[in-house]
N, C-alpha and C positions, 0 to 999 in steps of 0.2 A: 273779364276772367283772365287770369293771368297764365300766359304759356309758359310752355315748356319746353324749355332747352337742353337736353343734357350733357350736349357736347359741351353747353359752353357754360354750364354753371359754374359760377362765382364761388370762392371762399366765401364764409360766413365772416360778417362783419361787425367789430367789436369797438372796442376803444370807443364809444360813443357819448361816454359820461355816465348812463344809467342804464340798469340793467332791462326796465322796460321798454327805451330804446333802441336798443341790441334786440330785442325781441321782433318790435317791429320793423328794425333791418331784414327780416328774414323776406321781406318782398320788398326787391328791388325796381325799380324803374316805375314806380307804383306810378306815375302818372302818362306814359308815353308807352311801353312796350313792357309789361308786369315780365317779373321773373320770379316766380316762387319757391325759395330754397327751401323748403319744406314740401317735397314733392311727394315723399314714401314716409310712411311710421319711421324706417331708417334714418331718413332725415332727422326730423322732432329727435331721436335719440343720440344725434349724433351733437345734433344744436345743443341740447340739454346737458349734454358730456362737456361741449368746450365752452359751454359757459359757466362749466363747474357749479349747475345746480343740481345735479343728478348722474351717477355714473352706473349703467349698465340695468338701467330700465328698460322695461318693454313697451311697447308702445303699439298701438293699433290704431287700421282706419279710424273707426270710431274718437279715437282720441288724438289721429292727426287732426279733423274736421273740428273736433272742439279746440285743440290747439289752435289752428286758423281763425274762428269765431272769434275766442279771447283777443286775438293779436288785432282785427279789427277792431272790436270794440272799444280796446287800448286805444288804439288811431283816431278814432273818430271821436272817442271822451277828451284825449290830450288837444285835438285839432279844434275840437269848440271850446275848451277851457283856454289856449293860447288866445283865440281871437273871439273870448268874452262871451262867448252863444250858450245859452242852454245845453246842457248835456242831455241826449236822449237817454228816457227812461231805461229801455231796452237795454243800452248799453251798460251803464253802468250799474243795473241791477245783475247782468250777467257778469261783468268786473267783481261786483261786490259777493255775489256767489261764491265763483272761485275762488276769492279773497278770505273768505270763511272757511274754508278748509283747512285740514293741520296742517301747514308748511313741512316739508322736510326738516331732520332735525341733523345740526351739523356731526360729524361722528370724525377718528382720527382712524388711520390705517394703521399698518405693522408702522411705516414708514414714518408717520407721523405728517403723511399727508390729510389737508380735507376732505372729506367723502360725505355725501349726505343721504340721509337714510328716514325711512317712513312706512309704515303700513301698506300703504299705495303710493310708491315712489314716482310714477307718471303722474297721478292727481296732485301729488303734494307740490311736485316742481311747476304744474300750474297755478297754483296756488302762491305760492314764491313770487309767479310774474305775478298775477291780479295784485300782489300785496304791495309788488315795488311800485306799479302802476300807480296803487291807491297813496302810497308815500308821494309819488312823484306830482299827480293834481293837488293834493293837498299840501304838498311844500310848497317851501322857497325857490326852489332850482325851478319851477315852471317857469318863471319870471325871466331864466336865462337857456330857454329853450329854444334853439334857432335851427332855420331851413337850411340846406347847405345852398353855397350858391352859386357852384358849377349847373348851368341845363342840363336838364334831364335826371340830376342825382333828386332825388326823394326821401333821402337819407334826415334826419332830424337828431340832433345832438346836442349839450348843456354845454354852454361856451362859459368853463372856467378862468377863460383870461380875465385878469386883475383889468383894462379897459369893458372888456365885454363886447368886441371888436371883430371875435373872430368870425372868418367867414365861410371855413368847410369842414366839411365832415370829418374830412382828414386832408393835410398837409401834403401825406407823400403821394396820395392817390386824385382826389378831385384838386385843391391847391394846385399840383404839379400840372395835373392836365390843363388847370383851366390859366394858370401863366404862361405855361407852353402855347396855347392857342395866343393869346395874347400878343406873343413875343412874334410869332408866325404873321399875325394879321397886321404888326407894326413895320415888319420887314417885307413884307408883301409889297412887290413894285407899284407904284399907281396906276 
């Protein structure tokens, strides 16, 4: 079960290549010390704002708890489709669920910003994730879906480099850390 920190919670993390990735960022340290950025309904609405599926939904227990469900099921469909295992039923009948839903439908503001809008604007933005999820097993980019490979990150991202080479999640964040120990452990007296 994943604790809770809230001193020390983390920005939400983005740039990941796919947008059902960025979803399942939302639990960090998923294999050593969980951190779950989706602690409160606030969370889910705050996640769903900066990832620009959704602005100024409501959100409730009830639909933080299916937000969490989906996000695992996500996890665990991408985690045996990467390494070729059967998907459980369970999961990806509740993936395909959600996925059935009316997605948000894009809308423009005064501004001629994007905004997205729907019936049930908290179901539909679930529905969005199940959807890019069901893009994402059923694509091409699963193929270039990697682990980051600083310890302890759990983090999972599409490495669009032209080799297919790269090795973290992100450059400025796990990259930096995990040279900087590098460089540490090279300069370390004997």
């Amino acid at each position: 079960m994943p604790t809770s920190r809230p001193d020390d919670r983390p920005a939400f993390r983005f740039g990941l290549g796919h947008l059902a990735l960025e979803f399942l960022a939302t639990l960090a340290n998923r294999f050593d010390d969980p951190l779950d950025r989706l602690r409160t309904p606030r969370d889910l609405e705050q996640w769903l704002l900066h990832a620009e599926i959704a602005c100024g939904v409501r959100c409730d227990d009830a639909l933080l708890a299916d937000a969490r469900g989906l996000r695992e099921a996500i996890y665990r469909s991408v985690d045996a489709a990467r390494h070729h295992r059967q998907l459980t039923p369970g999961d990806f009948e509740l993936v395909n669920r959600w996925a059935r839903l009316p997605p948000p439908a894009p809308q423009l503001d005064s501004q001629l910003r994007l905004t997205w809008t729907g019936p049930q604007p908290a179901h539909a933005a679930l529905a969005r994730l199940a959807g890019a999820a069901v893009e994402l097993l059923a694509g091409p980019d699963l193929a270039r879906v990697r682990d980051c490979a600083r310890p302890g990150c759990s983090l999972l991202f599409i490495d669009h480099s032209r080799p297919g080479r790269r090795r973290w999640c992100s450059m400025q964040r796990c990259g930096n850390r995990a040279k900087t120990a590098h460089y540490r452990q090279r300069r370390r007296p004997a």
